[in-house]
N, C-alpha and C positions, 0 to 999 in steps of 0.2 A: 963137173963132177956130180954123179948122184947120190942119192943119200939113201940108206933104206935104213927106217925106223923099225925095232922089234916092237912086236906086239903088246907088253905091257909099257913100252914106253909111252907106246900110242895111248893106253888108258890113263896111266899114269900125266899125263901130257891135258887131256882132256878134260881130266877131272879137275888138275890145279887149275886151269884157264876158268872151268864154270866156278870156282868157289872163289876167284880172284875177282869173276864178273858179278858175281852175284849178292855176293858178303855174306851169305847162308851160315846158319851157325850151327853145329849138334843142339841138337833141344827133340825143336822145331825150329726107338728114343722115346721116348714118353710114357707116358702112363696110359696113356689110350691110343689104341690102334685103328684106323678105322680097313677095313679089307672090301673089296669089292667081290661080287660075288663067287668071283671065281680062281679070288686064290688062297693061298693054303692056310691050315692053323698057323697062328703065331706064337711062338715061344717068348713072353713078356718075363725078366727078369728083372727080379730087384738088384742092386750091386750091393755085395754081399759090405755088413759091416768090419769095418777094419778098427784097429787099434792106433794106428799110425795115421799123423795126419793128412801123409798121403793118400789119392786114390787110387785105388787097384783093380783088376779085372781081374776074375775068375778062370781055372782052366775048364768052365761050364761055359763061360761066355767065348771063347778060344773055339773051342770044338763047336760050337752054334755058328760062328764067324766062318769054319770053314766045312763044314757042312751044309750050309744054305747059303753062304755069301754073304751074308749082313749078318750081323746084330745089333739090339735097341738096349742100351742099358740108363734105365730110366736113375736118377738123383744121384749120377755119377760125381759130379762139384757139390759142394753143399751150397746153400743157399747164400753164406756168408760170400763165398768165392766167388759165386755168376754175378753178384751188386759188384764186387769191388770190379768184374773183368766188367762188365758192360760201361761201368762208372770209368772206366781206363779209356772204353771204346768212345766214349763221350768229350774225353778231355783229348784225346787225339782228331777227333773230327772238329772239334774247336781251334784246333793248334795247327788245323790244315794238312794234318797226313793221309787223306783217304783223299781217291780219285776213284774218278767211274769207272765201273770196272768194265772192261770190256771180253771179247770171246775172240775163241781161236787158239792160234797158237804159232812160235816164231814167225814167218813173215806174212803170215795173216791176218795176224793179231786186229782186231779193229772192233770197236763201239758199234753196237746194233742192237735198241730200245726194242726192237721188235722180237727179240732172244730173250733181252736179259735188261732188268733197270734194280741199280746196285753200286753202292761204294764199295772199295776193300781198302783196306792198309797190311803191305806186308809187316811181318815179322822176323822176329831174330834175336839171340844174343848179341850186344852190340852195336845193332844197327845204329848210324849215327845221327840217322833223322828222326830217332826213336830217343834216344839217352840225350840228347840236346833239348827234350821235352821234359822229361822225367829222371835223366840223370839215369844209373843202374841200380836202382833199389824200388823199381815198380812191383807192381802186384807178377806182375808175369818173371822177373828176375829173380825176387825173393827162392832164398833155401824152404823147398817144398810148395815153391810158387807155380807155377804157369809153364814156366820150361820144363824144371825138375820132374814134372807130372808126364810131361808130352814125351819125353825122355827115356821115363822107367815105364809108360806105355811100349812104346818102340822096341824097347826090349824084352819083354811077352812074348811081343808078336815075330822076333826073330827065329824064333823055334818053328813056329807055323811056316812062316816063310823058304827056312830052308826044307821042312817035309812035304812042300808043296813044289818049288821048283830048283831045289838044289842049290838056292842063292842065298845071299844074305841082305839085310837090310844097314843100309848104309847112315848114319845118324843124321853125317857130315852134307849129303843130301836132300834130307827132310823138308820142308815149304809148310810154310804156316801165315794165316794172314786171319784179320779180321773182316766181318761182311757183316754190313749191312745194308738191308733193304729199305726202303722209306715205305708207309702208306701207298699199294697200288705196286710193289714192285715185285717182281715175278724172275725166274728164271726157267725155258722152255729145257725141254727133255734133251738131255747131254748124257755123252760118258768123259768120264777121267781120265782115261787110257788109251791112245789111238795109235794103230800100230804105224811103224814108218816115221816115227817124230821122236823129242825128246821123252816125252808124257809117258811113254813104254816103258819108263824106270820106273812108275809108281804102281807100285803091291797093295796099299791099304787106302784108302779114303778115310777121313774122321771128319766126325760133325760133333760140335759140344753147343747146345742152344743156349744162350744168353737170356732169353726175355723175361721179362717181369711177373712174378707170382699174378696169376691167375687169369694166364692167359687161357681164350677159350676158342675151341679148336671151331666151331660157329660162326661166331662173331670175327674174331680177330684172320681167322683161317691164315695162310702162309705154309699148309704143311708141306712135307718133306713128301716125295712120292715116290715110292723105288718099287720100279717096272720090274714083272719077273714073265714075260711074255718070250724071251729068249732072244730080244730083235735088240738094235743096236741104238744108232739117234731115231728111230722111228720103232711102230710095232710092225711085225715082217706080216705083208700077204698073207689074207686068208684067217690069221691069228689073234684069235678074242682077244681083248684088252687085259692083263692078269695085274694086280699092283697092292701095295699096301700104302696107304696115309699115315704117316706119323706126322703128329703136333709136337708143334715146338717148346715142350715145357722147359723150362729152365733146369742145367744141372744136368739134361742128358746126353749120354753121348752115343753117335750112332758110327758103327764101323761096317765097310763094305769092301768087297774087293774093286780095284778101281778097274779091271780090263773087264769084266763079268758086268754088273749092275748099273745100267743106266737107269738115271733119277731125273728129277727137277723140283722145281720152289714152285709150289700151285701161288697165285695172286695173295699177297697179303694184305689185309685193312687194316695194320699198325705198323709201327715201328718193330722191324724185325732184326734180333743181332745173333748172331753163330762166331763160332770159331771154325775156320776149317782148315782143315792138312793133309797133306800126302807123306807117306812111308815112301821110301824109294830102295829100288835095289842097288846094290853096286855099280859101276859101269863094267859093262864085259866089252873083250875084243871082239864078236860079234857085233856089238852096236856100230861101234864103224861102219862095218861094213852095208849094217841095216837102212842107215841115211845117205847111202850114197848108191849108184848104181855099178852096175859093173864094172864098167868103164876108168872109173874115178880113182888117181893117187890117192897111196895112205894119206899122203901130207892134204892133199884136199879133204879128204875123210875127217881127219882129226879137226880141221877147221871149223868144218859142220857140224861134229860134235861139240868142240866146244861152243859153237856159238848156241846152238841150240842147245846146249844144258843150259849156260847162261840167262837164254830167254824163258827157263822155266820159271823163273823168278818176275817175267816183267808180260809173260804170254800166256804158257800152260797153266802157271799158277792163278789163274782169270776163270780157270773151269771149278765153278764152285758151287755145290748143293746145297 
């Protein structure tokens, strides 16, 4: 007997298998710039002050996000919040939850010092290798905490999302981990977004720097480097090097589109900590089709997908700025 699957069962199908695989929750820059010669002004914003203990984004920094593809929003966390998250990221790398992180992506996936040298720890509401350390009442669970923030971000940016490609952004998909780099540790020029895999779900990039008041973009270096040359993992034939340096001050946070902006970690000479995440879009019936080729049954398709959502969380989620 054969079966033929509709089309939203196929998504429908896909998405429960990744969030089953995954344990995914809804949840989940600087002050100086340095530019090299030949790219554009930078638009440096402060984030505007609020009344509420949350943080918020501007519809100034929105329209900058999608207008040029990135924005820097320098003391986005207050100072109190980046101690207690780094202070989190501390007592987690002590309790053994971060591993090397490696590159790639589902059956790729693999350790290569010569890319990237770098711990992560995912994230989550939930997670059980997370609340077995901390129990649910960490700096990132609290009301107005660490979720709640990454949360009512996501939902900003859902407006942009659907004016831009007619989708929306999914919560229930989101990836969030913690990175850090040790003394000497680097991450070479990557994008986030690679068509043909699961990574295609992800709309936004975020970077929130953790490190320590006064840190100095000289001495300590580690910046953040986002290519605007137009080229992809490399700069394309013929095409000057175009890019901006951002330092990693604590408190900011950087947003980028993840298919658009390839970046990297220049060498850092300290201890470097970030938060990073992907916005994702929904899964469409198209995606099926996109990871499999012609040839291929739904019911192989769906397989695909969900394995490869699944390993966004243990693969894709490794691509980290």
């Amino acid at each position: 007997m054969t079966h033929r699957a509709t089309t939203s069962g196929l998504v429908r199908s896909a998405k429960y298998v990744f969030l089953l695989a995954s344990g995914i929750a809804a949840f989940t820059t600087p002050q100086h710039f340095r530019h090299n010669a030949r790219s554009k002004t930078y638009w440096q914003l402060k984030s505007s002050t609020q009344s509420t203990a949350m943080p918020q984004i501007s519809p100034v920094h929105i329209e900058i996000l999608s207008n040029q593809g990135y924005v820097v929003i320098p003391s986005f966390l207050s100072r109190e919040l980046v101690e207690e998250l780094r202070d989190d990221i501390l007592g987690l790398r002590q309790n053994g939850a971060f591993r090397e992180a490696k590159i790639g992506q589902d059956s790729t996936n693999e350790l290569n010092k010569n890319i990237r040298i770098a711990e992560t720890c995912f994230l989550g509401r939930n997670r059980p290798e997370l609340t077995k350390i901390y129990g649910d009442d960490s700096v990132r669970d609290r009301p107005n905490g660490l979720y709640d923030t990454l949360d009512s971000l996501c939902e900003k940016l859902t407006g942009l999302c659907w004016k831009e490609s007619s989708t929306r952004l999914d919560k229930s998909l989101t990836e969030l981990l913690y990175a850090y780099y040790p003394s000497g540790g680097f991450y070479r020029r990557h994008r986030d977004a690679i068509p043909n895999s699961a990574s295609v779900l992800r709309k936004y990039s975020l970077l929130i720097y953790l490190n320590r008041d006064g840190w100095d973009g000289t001495k300590d270096a580690g910046q953040l480097r986002i290519h605007l040359d137009g080229g992809g993992d490399e700069v394309p034939p013929g095409v000057e090097p175009k890019f901006v340096d951002v330092d990693p001050l604590g408190g900011t946070l950087v947003l980028f589109k993840s298919d658009e902006i390839p970046h990297e970690v220049l060498d850092t000479n300290s201890e470097r900590f970030a938060l990073v995440g992907w916005y994702n879009r929904a899964v469409s019936a198209s995606d099926i089709g996109n990871l499999g080729d012609g040839g291929t049954s739904d019911t192989v398709r769906v397989g695909m997908l969900a394995v490869a959502l699944a390993l966004v969380t243990v693969g894709v989620a490794n691509i980290v700025g």
